[in-house]
Backbone bond lengths (Angstrom), bond angles and torsions (degrees), N, CA, C in turn:
res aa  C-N    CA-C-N  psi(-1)  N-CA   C-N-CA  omega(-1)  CA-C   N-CA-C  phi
1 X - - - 1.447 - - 1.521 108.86 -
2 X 1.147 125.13 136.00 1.647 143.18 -173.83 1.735 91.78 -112.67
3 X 1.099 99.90 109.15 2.107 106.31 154.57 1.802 102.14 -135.80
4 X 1.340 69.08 -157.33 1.715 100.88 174.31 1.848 108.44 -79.27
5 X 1.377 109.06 88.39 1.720 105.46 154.67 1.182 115.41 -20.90
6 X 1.438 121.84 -79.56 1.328 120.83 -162.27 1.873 133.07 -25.02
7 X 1.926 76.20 -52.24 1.635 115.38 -164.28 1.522 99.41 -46.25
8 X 2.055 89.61 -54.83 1.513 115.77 -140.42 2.159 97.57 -84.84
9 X 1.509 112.76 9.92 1.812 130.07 -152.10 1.690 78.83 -65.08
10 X 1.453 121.25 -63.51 1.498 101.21 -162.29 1.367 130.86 -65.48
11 X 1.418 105.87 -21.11 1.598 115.42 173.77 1.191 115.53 -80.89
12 X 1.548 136.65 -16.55 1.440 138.33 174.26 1.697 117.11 -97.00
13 X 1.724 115.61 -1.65 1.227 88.93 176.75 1.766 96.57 -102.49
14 X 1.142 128.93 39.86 1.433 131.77 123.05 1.476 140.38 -55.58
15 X 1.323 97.43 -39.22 1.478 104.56 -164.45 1.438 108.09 -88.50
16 X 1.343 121.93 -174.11 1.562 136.07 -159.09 1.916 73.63 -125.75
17 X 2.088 94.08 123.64 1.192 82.48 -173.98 1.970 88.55 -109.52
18 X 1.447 105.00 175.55 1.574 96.91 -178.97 1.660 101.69 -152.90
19 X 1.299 123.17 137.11 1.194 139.12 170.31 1.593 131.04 -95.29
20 X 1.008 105.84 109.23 1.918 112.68 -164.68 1.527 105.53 -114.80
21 X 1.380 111.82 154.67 1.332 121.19 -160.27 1.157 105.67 -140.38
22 X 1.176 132.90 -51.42 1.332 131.03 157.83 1.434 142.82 -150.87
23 X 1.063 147.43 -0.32 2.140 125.53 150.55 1.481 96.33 -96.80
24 X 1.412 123.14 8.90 1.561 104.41 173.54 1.837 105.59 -125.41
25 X 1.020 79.72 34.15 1.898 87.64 174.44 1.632 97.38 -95.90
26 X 1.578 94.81 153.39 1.345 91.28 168.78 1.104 166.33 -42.76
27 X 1.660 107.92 -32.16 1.410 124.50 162.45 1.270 127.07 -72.43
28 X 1.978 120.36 -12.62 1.122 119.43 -160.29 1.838 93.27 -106.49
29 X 1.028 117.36 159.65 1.599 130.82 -159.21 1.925 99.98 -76.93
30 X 1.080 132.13 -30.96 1.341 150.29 155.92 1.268 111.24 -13.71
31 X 1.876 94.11 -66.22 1.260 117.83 -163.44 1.254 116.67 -54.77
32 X 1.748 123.16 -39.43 1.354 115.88 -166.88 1.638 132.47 -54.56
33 X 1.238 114.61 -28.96 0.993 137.35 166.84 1.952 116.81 -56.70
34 X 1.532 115.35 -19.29 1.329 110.93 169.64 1.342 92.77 -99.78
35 X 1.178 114.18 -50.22 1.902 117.20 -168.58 1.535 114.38 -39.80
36 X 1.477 108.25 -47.91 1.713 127.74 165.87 1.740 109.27 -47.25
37 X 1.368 107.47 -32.04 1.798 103.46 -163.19 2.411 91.84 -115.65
38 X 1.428 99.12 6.91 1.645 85.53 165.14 1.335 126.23 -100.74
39 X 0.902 122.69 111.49 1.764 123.03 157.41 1.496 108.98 -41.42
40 X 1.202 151.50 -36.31 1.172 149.66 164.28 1.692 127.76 -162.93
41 X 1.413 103.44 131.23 1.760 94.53 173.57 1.555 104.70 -152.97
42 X 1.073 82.51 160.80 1.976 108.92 -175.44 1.159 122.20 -130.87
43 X 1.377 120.17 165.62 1.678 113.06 164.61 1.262 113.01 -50.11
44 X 1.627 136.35 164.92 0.970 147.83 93.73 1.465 136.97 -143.69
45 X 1.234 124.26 178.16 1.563 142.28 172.99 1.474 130.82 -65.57
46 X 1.410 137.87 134.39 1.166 136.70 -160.14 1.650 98.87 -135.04
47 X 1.438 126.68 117.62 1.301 120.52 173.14 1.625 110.24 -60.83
48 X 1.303 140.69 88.33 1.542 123.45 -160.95 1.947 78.69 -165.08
49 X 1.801 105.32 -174.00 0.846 143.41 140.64 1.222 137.60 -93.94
50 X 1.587 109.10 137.72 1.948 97.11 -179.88 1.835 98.61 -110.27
51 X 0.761 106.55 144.81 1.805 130.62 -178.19 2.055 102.69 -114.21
52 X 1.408 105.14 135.83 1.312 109.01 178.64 1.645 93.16 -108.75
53 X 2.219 98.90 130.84 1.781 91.41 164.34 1.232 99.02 -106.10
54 X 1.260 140.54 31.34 2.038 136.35 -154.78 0.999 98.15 81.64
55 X 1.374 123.62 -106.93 1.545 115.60 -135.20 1.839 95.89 -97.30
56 X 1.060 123.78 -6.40 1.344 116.82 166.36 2.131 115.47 -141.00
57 X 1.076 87.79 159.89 1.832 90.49 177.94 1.122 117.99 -91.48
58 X 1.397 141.11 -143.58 1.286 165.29 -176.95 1.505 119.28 138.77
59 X 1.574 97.18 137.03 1.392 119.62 168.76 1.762 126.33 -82.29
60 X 1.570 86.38 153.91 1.543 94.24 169.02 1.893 110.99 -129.43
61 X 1.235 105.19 133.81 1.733 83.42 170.56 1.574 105.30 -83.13
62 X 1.597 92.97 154.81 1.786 112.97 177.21 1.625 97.76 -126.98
63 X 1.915 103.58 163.90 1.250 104.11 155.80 1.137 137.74 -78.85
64 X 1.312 113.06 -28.99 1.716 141.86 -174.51 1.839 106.87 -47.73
65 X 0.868 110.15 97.65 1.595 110.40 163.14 1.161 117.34 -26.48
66 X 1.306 125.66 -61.43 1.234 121.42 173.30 1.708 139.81 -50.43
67 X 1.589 105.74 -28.61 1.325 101.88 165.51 1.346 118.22 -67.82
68 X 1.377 137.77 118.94 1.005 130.83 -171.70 2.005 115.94 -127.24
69 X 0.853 156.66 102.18 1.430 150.97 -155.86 1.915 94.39 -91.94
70 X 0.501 113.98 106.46 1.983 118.61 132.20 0.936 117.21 -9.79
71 X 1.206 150.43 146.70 1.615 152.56 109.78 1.328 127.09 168.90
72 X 1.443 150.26 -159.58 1.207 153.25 -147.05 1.409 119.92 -126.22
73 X 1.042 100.99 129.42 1.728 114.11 -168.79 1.900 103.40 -100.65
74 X 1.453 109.50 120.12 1.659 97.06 177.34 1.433 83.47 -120.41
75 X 1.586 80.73 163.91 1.637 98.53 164.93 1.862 112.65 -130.43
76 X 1.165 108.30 113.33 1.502 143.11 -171.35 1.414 113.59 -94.72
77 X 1.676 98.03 107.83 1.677 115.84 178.96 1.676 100.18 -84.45
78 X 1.097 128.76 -44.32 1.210 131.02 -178.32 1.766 119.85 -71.18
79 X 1.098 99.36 107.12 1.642 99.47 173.20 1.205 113.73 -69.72
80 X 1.034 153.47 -21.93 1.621 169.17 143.36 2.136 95.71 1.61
81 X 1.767 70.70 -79.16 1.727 93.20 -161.73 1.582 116.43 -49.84
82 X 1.222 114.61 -19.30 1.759 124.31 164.37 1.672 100.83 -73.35
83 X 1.092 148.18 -59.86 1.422 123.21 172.61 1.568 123.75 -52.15
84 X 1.162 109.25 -30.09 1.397 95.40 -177.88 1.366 116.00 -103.59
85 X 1.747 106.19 10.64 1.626 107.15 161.25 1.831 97.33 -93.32
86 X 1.397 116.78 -22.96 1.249 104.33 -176.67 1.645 108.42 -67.62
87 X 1.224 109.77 -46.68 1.604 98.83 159.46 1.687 133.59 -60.51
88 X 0.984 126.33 -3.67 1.127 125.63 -159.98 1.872 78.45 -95.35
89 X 1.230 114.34 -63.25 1.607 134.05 -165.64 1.914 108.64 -61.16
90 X 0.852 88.22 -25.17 2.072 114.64 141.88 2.202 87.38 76.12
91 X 1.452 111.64 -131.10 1.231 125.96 179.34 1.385 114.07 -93.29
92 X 1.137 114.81 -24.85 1.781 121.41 -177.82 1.808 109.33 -65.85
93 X 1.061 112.04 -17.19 1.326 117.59 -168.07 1.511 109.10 -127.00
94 X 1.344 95.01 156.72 1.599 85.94 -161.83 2.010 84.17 -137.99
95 X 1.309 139.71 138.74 1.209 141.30 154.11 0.938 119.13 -82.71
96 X 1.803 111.27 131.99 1.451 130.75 -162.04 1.551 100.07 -141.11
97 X 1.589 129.20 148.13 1.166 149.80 170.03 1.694 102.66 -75.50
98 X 1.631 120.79 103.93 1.812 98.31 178.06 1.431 86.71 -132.70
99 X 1.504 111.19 175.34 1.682 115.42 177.16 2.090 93.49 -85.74
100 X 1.216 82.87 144.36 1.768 90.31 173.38 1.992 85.80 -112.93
101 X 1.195 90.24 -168.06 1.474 109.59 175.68 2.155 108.74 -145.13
102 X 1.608 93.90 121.34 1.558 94.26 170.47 1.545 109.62 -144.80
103 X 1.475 92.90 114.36 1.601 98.04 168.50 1.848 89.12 83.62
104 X 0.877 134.02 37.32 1.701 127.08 -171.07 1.461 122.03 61.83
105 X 1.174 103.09 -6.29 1.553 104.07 -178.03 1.706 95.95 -91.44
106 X 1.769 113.34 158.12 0.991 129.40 157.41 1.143 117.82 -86.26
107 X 1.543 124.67 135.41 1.897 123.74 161.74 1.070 91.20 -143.67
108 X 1.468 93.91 153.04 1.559 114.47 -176.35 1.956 98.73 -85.44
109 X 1.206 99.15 143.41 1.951 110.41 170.37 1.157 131.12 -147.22
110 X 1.398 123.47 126.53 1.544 103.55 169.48 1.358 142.39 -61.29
111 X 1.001 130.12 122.96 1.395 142.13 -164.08 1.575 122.57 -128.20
112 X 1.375 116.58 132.10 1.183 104.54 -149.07 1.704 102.60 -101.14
113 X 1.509 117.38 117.08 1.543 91.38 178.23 1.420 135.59 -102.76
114 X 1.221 121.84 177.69 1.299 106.86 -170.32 1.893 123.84 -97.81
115 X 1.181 95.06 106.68 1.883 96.05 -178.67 1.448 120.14 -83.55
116 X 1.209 110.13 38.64 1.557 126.44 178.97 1.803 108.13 -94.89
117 X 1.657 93.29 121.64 1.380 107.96 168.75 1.687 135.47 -85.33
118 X 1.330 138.05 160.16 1.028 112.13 -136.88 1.156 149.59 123.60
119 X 1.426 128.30 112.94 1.565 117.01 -168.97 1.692 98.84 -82.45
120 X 1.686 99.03 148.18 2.122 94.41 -161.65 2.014 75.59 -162.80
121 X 1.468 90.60 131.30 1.488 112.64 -175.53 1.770 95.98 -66.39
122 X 1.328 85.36 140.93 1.603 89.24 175.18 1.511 120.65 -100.72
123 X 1.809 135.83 149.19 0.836 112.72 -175.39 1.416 113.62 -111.85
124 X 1.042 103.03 104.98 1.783 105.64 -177.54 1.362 123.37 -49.42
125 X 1.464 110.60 -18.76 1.876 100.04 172.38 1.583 99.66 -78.42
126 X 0.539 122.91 -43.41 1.687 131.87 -159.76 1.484 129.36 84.93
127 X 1.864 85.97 25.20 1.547 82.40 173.48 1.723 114.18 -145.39
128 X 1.154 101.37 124.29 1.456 145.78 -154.06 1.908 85.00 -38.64
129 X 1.134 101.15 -78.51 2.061 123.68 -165.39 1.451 80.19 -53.39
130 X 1.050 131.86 -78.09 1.716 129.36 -159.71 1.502 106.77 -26.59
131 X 1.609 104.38 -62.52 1.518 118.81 -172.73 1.674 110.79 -64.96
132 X 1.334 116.80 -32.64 1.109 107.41 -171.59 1.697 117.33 -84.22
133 X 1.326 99.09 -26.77 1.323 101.61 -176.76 1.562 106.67 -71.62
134 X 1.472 137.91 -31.62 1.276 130.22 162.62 1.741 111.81 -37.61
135 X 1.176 142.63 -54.54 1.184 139.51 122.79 1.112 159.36 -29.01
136 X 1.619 138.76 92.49 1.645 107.84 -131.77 1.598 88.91 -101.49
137 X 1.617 117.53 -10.84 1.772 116.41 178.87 1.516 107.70 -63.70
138 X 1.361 119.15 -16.46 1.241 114.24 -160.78 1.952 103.76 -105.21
139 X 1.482 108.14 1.00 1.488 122.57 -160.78 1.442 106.32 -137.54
140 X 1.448 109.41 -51.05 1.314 104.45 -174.47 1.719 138.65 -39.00
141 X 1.052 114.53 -50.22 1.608 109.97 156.64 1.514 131.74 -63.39
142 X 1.200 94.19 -2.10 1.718 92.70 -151.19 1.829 108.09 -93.76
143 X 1.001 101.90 -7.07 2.010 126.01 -169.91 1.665 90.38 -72.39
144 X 1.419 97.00 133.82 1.478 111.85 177.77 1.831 106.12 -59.67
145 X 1.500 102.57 -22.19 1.415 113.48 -176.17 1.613 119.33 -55.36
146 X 1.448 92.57 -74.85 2.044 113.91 150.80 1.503 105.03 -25.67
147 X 1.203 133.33 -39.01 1.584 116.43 173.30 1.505 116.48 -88.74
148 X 1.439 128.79 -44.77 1.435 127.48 142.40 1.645 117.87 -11.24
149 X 1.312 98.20 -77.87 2.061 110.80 -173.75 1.567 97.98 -54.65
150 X 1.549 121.99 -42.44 1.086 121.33 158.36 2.082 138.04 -43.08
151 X 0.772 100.97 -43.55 1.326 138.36 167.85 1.698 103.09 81.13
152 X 1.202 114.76 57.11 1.305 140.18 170.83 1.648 120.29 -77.58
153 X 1.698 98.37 -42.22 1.298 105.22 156.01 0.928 128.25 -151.03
């Protein structure tokens, strides 16, 4: 669900909030499975770097203002759905508490980063779908659509 932050401030500082960047963003087929377990999410910004491995990314946090990552902030009533994203996000990733940015405000989110070694192209927009879709090996399955035509859902 997409509203008004502001409105929705007393009912979300309950929840376990979490920041995604890319196969669990919205457009990608991954995602449905957090989108189903959020009470609410929106864009926002991550002071970090994004790194491409093929078919998925990972972050690093930086100090530099300028690195900035893309992506979606949920907020999660169910504690459930964080273990089985922690499995999904497997050993390569490790969950960390960082400030994101939404709407100018700071909140703290979990974000999962990436402990992968290795030289790994960096993506200077900082955003995951942009980069991938220039590539369709690196996108093509991954569209909530492809599971539809599929009849997955």
């Amino acid at each position: 669900m997409r509203g008004d932050l502001h409105k929705m401030r007393g009912d979300l500082h309950k929840m376990i909030s979490l920041f995604v960047y890319g196969t669990l963003l919205e457009e990608i087929s991954y995602g449905i499975m957090l989108r189903a377990s959020s009470y609410y999410y929106e864009n926002a910004t991550f002071n970090g770097i994004l790194y491409s491995c093929g078919q998925f990314p990972f972050v690093k946090p930086s100090t530099d203002p300028k690195d900035i990552v893309h992506g979606e902030i949920h907020f999660i009533n169910e504690t459930s759905i964080i273990k089985v994203l922690d499995m999904y996000e497997g050993p390569l990733f490790n969950r960390q508490l960082h400030p994101v940015n939404v709407h100018g405000k700071e909140i703290y989110a979990w974000i999962y980063i990436g402990y992968i070694d290795g030289e790994f192209e960096q993506i200077k927009s900082g955003k995951w779908l942009e980069y991938a879709r220039k590539d369709r090996r690196y996108f093509g399955d991954l569209t909530k659509y492809s599971l539809i035509k599929e009849g997955v859902i």
